[in-house]
BALODREN-612756 format. One record per residue (C-alpha): y, x, z; residue in one letter. Coordinates in steps of 0.05 Angstrom, whole numbers, plus 5000, padded with zeros to 4 digits. Each point is the difference from the previous one (the first is absolute). Example, Ala and Ser with C-alpha at 12.3 -4.5 7.8 and 13.67 -1.06 7.14 Angstrom:
BEGIN
491052465156a/506950274987s/
***
This chain:
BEGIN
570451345087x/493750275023x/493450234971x/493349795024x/493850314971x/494149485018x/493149904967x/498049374950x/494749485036x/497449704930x/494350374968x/496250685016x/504250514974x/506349975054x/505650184963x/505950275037x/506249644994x/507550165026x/503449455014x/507749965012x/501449605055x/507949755011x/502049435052x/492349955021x/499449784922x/495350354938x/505150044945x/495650564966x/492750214993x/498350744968x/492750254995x/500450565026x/499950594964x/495850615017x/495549635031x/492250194973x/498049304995x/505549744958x/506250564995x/505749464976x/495349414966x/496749425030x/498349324981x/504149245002x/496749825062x/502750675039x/506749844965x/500549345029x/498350105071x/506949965019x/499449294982x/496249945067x/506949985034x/501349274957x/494649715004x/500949365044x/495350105052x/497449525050x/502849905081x/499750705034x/495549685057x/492949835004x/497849354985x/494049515027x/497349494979x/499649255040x/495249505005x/504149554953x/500350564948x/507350244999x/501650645027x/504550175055x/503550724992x/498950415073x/502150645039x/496650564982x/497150135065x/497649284994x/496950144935x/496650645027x/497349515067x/497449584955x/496350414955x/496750385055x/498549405042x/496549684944x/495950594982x/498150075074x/497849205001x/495850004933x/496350745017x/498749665068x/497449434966x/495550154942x/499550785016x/504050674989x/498449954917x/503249304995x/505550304984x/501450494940x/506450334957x/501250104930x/505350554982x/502350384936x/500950634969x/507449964997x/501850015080x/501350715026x/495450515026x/502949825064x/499549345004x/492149914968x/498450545066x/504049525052x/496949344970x/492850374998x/501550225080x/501949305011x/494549634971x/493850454991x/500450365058x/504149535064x/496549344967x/493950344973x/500249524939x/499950134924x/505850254961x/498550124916x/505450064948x/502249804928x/498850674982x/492649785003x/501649664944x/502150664956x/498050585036x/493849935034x/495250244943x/503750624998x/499250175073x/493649804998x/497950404936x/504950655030x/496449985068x/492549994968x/502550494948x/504650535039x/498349825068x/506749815017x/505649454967x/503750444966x/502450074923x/500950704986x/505049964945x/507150084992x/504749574952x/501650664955x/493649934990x/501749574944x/504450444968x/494350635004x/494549624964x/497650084921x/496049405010x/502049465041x/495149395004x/501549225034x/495049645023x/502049275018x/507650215008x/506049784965x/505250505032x/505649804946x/499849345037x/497950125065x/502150705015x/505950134954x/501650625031x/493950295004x/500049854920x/506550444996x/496550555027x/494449924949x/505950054939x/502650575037x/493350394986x/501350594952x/491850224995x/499950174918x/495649384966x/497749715065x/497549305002x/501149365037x/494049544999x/499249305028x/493049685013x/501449255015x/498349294972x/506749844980x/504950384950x/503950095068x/507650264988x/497350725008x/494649934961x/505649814953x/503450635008x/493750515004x/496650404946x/492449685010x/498749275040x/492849835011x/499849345001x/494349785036x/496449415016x/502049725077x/496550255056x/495750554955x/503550595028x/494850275050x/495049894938x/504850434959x/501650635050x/491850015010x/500150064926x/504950564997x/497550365054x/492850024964x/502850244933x/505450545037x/493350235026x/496450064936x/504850274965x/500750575068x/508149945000x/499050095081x/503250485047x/493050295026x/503450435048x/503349505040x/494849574996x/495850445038x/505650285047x/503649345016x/496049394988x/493149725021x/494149524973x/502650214921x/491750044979x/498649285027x/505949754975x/498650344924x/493449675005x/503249345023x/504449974936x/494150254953x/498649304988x/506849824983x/499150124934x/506249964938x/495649404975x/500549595053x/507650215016x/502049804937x/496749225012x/502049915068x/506850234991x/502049714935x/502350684975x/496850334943x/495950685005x/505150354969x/505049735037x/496650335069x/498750604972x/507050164981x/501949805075x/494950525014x/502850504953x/506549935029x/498250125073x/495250564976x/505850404963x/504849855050x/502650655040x/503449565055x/497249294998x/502749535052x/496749225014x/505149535023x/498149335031x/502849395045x/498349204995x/496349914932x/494250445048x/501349845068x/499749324987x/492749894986x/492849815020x/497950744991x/506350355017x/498450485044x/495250334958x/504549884933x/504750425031x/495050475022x/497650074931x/507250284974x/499150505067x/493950104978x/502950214932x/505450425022x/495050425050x/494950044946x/505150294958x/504250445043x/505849585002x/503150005066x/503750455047x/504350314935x/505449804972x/500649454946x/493749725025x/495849515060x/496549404998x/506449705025x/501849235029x/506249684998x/501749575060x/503849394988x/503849895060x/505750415031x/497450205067x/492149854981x/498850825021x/503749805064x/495249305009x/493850464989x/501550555046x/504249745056x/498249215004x/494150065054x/495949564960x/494350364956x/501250685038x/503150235061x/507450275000x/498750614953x/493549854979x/493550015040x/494749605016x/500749445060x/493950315020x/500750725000x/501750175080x/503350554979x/505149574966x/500549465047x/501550485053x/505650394955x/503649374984x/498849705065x/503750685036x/505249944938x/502649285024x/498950075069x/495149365012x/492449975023x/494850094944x/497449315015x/505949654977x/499850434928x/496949484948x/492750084999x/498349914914x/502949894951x/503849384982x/496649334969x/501649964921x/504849584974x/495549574967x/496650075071x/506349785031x/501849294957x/491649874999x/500750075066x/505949525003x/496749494965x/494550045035x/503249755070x/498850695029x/507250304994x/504949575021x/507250415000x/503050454948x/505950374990x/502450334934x/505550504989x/503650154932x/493949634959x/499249404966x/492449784993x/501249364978x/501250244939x/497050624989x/493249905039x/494050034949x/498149174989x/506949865039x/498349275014x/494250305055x/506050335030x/504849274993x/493649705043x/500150585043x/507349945029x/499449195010x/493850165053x/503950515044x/504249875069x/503850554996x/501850254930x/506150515005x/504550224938x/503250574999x/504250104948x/507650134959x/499749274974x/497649455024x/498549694929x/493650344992x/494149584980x/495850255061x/506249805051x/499249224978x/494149865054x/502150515050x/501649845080x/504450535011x/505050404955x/503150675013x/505750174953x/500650734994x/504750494978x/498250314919x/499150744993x/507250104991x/500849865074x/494750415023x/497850695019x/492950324993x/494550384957x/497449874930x/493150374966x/500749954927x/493450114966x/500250794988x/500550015079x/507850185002x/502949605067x/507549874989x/505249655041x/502549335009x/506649945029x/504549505020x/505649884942x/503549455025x/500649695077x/496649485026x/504249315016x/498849545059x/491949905023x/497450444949x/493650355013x/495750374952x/492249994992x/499250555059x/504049645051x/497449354983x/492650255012x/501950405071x/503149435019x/493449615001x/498450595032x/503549965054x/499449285017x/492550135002x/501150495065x/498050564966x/503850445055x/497950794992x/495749894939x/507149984952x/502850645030x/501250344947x/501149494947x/507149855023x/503650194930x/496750084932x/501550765010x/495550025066x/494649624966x/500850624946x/499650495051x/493449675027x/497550004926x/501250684983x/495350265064x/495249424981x/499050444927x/499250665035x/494650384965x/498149414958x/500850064922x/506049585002x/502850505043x/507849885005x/501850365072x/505550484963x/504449364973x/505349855043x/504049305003x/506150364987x/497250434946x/497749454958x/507849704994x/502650144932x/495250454976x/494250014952x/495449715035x/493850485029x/492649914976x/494649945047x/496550475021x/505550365035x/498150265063x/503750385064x/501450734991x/497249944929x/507049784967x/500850594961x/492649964972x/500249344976x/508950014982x/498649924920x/503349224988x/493549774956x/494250225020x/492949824981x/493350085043x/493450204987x/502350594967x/495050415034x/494249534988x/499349865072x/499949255014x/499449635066x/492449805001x/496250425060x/497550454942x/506950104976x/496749704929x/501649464954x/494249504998x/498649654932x/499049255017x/496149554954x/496449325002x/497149534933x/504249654967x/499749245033x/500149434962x/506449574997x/498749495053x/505049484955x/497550114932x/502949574944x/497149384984x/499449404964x/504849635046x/504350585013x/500650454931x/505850335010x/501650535049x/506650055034x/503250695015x/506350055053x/505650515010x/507650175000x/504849614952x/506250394999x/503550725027x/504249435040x/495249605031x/497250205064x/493449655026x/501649225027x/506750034983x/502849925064x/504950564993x/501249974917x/505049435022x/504150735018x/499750244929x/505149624961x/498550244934x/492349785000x/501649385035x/504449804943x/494450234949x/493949865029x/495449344984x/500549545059x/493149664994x/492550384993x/498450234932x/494850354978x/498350424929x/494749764955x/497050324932x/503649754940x/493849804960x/497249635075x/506749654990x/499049784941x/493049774997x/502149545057x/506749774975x/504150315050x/507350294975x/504950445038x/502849665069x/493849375002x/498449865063x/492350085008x/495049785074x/495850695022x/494549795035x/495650575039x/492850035023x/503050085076x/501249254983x/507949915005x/504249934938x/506250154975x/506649944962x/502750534944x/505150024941x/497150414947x/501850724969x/497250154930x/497950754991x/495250534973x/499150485052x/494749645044x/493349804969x/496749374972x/496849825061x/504850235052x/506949675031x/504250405034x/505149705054x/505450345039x/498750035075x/507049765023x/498349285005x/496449615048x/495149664943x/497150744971x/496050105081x/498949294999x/494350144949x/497850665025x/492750005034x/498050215070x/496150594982x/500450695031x/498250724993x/493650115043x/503550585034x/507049944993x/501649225011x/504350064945x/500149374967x/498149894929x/507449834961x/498050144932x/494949564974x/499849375002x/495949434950x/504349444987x/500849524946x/506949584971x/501649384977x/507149894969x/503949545022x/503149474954x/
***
């Protein structure tokens, strides 16, 4: 029997897990132990990833579609023609942008870098990712901010802090490891506060939860930030040292006053001023936030207001403290740094020369075939669609059918294209049910590569079992296209995920995300390496969790924070006559993973889960309408589509408010095509509805 230490592909956090490997068979999976993410725990969804070796997948060969419908399975050199020769015919056609991709923030470092060479720079064509639809308000709100994408904290973190305050987060849910780490924290009396419109699971377990009316969070951090300034609990020093525009900014909040707080926000004065209190005494305060924020109309600047906070109040760059998001996905970090689609390889601007001639000398090509912008938006991309203008798409490891925001513009979408490719472990996928072509590929316990949790730590993937007859993975699928396009010279050096690595690690040289000192072999069961960690500097930056900022210096040209601010904006889909009820959206279970697709793995919340759309409604709501536990009730939205959900009775969302898991295909049926002005990050967590039981 063999051990193989490998890295998790669910959420952000990467655990490490050994897996014991006999007759190209799982029969055991350890966390593994040591390891600073998880040391010996991790969650029923890392447990069950063996299960990937069951799992009846589809025919190990590409499949197209015919003109009567049915599909007819192909050679994979076949499948590769065909894709290429059908990208080639439609940019011909209706232009080089007529064709676009979608990826994910669960594919490798690797293979977001080969599919961003592929498409954004040989086709010159648009490339965005799901992890627009988590992480784009933080990278947005980090560049502004720091100057650069990059979170400063560590995951100890958490275990350092006397006051530790979530902000539209529900870790015991979604991040269940990163939970264990807060009930590891020894700090005498420190606090664990949740600010959130539901009584969320943590909010359950903390010492204070601010429940707070939907969407009045930027309202509320204005608030705070006025009254941490009255009351002078700032860090003056580092205001002046590290951080600009603090005077226009405490003249901005000035007219945030407690009064006007307390309406907007449904909280009552003293219920803010405590909050205040708290962050004023703390010694090491740290501001946690992920979806409930990034999720909005005003997101960018929500988070910037908990930045904001944590600047104003000397909170970041020490231990037990930051104004700290939580990514969602597993290899989101990777998406944002490596993918070629918002920034170049590294980071940089499409437009800085300097860049474009470093990355352009890195991979060996002319500048001119380097992609020229950024990438089209997602919402961009299906517009675009819909429009007639893009007429081929291909998608790897995502499944926007179901988890696009108003999912029925995305079902329209994929019934107007000529070439729509799948890519994908199964090929039961809502999104695959329209598509022309389908590549089966291998699941991450077939593949090798490099994973970016969200404190910046890159850890391996490595093959634990071998491949069986035509299987591919995600990287070989997408050089294959490649090569069918005649790429020639332009894929020398993208032969193996480890080249592509190599070509990566010069791509970050002298960048923030610096990571020239990692070595593909060094990353193979160890404890995974934060960025930065650059060449000749190993012994300097050696210490396994490591936080940045520490000497105040950020990334801007003035090496100083900026305090970002904008008015509060009104909600552009108030409640109304029509539609009184507002519908909030987020994880069900510590089991269920996004669309489902790869739950069907995890045996235990299979068996336990609720097979159709539910969603939780205030008792007393209930009861005025006549609606018990397990009716079946019609949710109708202001986007105009309508749906079907079995009831659950509780207390812990509000009178107005329903609250529906974001596993089924019915909760992003409702949601509304509305964006963050600077992010693109669409707006998941309000929604006006009404219901009508069913009889």
């Amino acid at each position: 029997m063999k051990k193989i230490q490998s890295t998790c592909n669910y959420c952000a956090i990467d655990c490490n897990l050994d897996f014991y490997v006999e007759d190209n068979r799982v029969v055991k999976t350890v966390p593994t132990k040591g390891y600073p993410v998880n040391d010996g725990f991790c969650c029923i969804k890392g447990l069950s990833l063996d299960k990937q070796q069951t799992t009846i997948k589809p025919n190990c060969l590409p499949k197209i579609r015919q003109k009567d419908g049915t599909f007819q399975t192909v050679s994979w050199d076949e499948g590769f023609r065909h894709v290429a020769d059908k990208l080639k015919e439609i940019q011909k056609k209706y232009g080089q942008e007529s064709v676009a991709g979608i990826s994910t923030g669960q594919l490798t470092l690797e293979e977001f870098a080969i599919f961003g060479h592929v498409m954004r720079n040989y086709l010159q064509t648009n490339v965005d990712g799901n992890t627009r639809l988590c992480m784009a308000t933080a990278v947005v709100a980090h560049k502004q901010s720091y100057g650069f994408d990059a979170p400063g904290y560590t995951l100890q973190d958490l275990e350092l802090s006397d006051t530790i305050i979530f902000i539209g987060s529900n870790p015991v849910v979604a991040h269940p490891i990163l939970w264990g780490r807060v009930k590891k924290n020894q700090v005498p009396d420190h606090k664990i506060i949740v600010i959130d419109p539901r009584k969320s699971e943590t909010a359950m377990n903390a010492d204070y939860w601010y429940g707070l009316k939907w969407r009045s969070d930027l309202l509320l951090l204005y608030t705070v930030a006025n009254q941490l300034i009255e009351k002078d609990y700032l860090d003056h020093k580092f205001i002046s040292e590290h951080t600009e525009k603090f005077q226009e900014f405490k003249t901005f909040v000035k007219s945030y006053t407690l009064e006007q707080g307390a309406k907007g926000t449904g909280l009552s004065k003293e219920q803010i001023l405590e909050l205040v209190e708290l962050i004023g005494h703390g010694k090491r305060v740290s501001f946690w936030w992920t979806m409930g924020v990034n999720q909005g109309y005003e997101a960018v600047r929500t988070a910037q207001a908990i930045i904001n906070l944590a600047l104003m109040t000397g909170n970041i760059g020490k231990p037990g403290t930051g104004a700290n998001s939580i990514t969602g996905q597993c290899n989101a970090m990777g998406s944002r740094t490596y993918s070629n689609t918002a920034v170049f390889y590294g980071g940089g601007d499409f437009t800085n020369p300097d860049r474009r001639k470093r990355i352009a000398q890195v991979l060996g090509v002319d500048e001119e075939m380097l992609a020229k912008k950024p990438t089209k938006t997602y919402n961009q991309i299906i517009e675009g669609i819909n429009a007639g203008e893009i007429k081929g798409l291909w998608i790897l490891c995502t499944n926007p059918r179901h988890s696009w925001v108003n999912n029925e513009t995305f079902a329209s979408a994929a019934k107007k294209l000529e070439l729509f490719v799948v890519q994908d472990i199964y090929d039961t996928i809502e999104s695959a049910e329209n598509c022309t072509v389908f590549f089966p590929v291998v699941p991450g316990l077939k593949k090798e590569g490099t994973y970016i949790n969200l404190e910046r730590r890159l850890s391996a993937m490595r093959p634990v079992l071998e491949r069986g007859e035509n299987e591919i993975s995600d990287y070989e699928a997408i050089l294959g296209v490649g090569k069918a396009l005649k790429m020639g010279d332009a894929l020398k050096g993208w032969e193996t995920p480890k080249a592509c690595f190599e070509q990566m690690k010069e791509c970050s040289r002298g960048m923030p995300c610096d990571i020239t000192g990692i070595t593909w072999e060094g990353l193979e069961n160890s404890h995974g390496i934060q960025w930065p960690y650059p060449e000749g500097k190993e012994a300097e930056f050696s210490q396994e969790q490591r936080r940045l900022y520490c000497d105040g210096k950020f990334f801007t040209p003035s090496k100083k924070a900026q305090f970002m601010f904008e008015e509060v904006r009104e909600n552009p889909l108030p409640l109304t006559e029509e539609f009184p009820y507002m519908l909030n959206t987020g994880r069900g279970s510590v089991g269920q993973w996004h669309t489902q697709s790869r739950t069907k793995e995890v045996k235990f919340v299979e068996d336990v889960s609720v097979k159709k759309a539910y969603l939780f409604m205030n008792t007393r709501l209930a009861m005025e309408h006549g609606i018990r536990e397990m009716d079946e009730i019609q949710v109708y939205s202001a986007n105009g589509q309508n749906a079907r959900f079995t009831v659950k009775l509780t207390e812990q969302v509000g009178y107005e408010e329903l609250y529906a898991p974001i596993h089924y295909i019915e909760c992003n049926k409702l949601t509304p095509s509305i964006y963050d002005p600077y992010s693109k990050e669409p707006s998941y967590k309000a929604t006006p509805v009404r219901f009508v039981k069913i009889q």
